[in-house]
N, C-alpha and C positions, 0 to 999 in steps of 0.2 A: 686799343692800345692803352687807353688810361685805365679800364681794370686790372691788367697786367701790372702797370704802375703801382696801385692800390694795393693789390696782392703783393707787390713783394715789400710798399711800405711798410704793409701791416705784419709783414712776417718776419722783419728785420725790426719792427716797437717791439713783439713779440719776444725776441732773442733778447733784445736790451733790457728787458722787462725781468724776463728769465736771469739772465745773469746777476743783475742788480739787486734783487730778490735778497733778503737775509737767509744765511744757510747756503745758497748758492754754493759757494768753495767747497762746504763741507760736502755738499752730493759728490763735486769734481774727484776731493780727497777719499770717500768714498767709494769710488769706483777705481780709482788709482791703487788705494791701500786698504779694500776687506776684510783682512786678518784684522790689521792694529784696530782697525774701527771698530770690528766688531766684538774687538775683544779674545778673537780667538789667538793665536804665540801662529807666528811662521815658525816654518821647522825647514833647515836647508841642512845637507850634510855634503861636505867638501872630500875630494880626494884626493891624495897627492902618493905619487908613486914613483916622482924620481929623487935622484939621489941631485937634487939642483938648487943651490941655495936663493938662485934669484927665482925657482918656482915655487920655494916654498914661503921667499919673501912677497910674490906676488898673492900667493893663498892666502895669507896674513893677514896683508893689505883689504884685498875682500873680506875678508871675515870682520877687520874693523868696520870697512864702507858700512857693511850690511847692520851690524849692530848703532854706528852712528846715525844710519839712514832712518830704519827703523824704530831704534829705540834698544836696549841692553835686552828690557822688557817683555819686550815683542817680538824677541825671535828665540829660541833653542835652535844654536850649531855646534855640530860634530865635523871635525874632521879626522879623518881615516887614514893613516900612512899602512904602507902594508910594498912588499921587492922591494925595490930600489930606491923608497924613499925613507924604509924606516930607520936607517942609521941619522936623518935629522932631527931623531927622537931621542937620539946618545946622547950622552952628559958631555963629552968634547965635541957638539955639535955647535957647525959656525951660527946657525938661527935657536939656538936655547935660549938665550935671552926673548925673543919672538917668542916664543912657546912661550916659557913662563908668563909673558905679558898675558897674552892670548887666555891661558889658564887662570890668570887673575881675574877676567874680566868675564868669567861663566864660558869659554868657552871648553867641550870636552874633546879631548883629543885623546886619540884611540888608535893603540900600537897593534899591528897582527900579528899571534901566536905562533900561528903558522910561517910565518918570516923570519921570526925568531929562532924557533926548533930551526928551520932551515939554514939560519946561518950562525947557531951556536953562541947568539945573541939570550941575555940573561937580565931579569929585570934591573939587577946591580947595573946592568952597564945605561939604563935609561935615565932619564928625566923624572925628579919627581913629581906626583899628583897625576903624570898622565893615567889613563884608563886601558885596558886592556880588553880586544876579543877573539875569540878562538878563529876565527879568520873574516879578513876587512870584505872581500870581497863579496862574502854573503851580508857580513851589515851594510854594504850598499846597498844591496839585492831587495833585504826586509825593508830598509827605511825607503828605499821606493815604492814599494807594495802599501806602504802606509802611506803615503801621500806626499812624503818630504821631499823640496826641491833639491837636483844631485846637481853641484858642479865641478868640473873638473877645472883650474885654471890650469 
């Protein structure tokens, strides 16, 4: 019975030892956040595809989290409207104020072509500075293939 004791003294000095350790947090931080540590840029790309203004105020909100979580720095996001969401990219759109923010602070937002032909929608009627591509659903497609994290909120 008293080795038992012993062992787990010494394996609980051990942990206290470990943690206390200088650098300590930074291993935690470390394993918690890889990219910003090591220097590499997270890369996440968001999709929104309804026409819903409290979904694209929730996408928003994410895309601040992540960039305040992370750092402006340390991440590259795209989000992708494309059906039903890209009339929140129109210049009488209730979230345009959101966008522009959004596009102030790096990030790219990217209207689909093909949604556009489809609904007779013309860059006049958009948001300035957004980005365009010939259809959203393949730059989901690619920027998964490359590694970037895809959320939909």
């Amino acid at each position: 019975m008293r080795s038992i004791g012993v062992f787990v003294y010494g394996a609980l000095a051990a942990c206290v030892a470990f943690l206390s350790a200088p650098g300590a947090g930074v291993a935690a931080d470390t394993a918690a956040r890889p990219a910003a540590i090591s220097g590499a840029r997270h890369k996440v790309i968001f999709q929104v595809s309804d026409n819903d203004p409290r979904k694209w105020n929730l996408a928003l909100n994410n895309v601040k989290n992540v960039q305040e979580d992370l750092g402006k720095s340390n991440v590259e996001i795209e989000l992708v409207a494309y059906g039903p969401g890209l009339p929140m990219l129109k210049l009488d759109s209730e979230v345009a104020s959101r966008v522009s923010d959004a596009l102030a602070q790096g990030v790219k937002i990217l209207a689909c072509e093909n949604t556009m032909t489809n609904t007779k929608t013309t860059r006049a009627d958009m948001l300035p500075n957004i980005g365009y591509v010939k259809a959203g659903v393949v730059e989901l497609m690619e920027k998964q293939q490359q590694g970037w994290a895809y959320i939909r909120p």
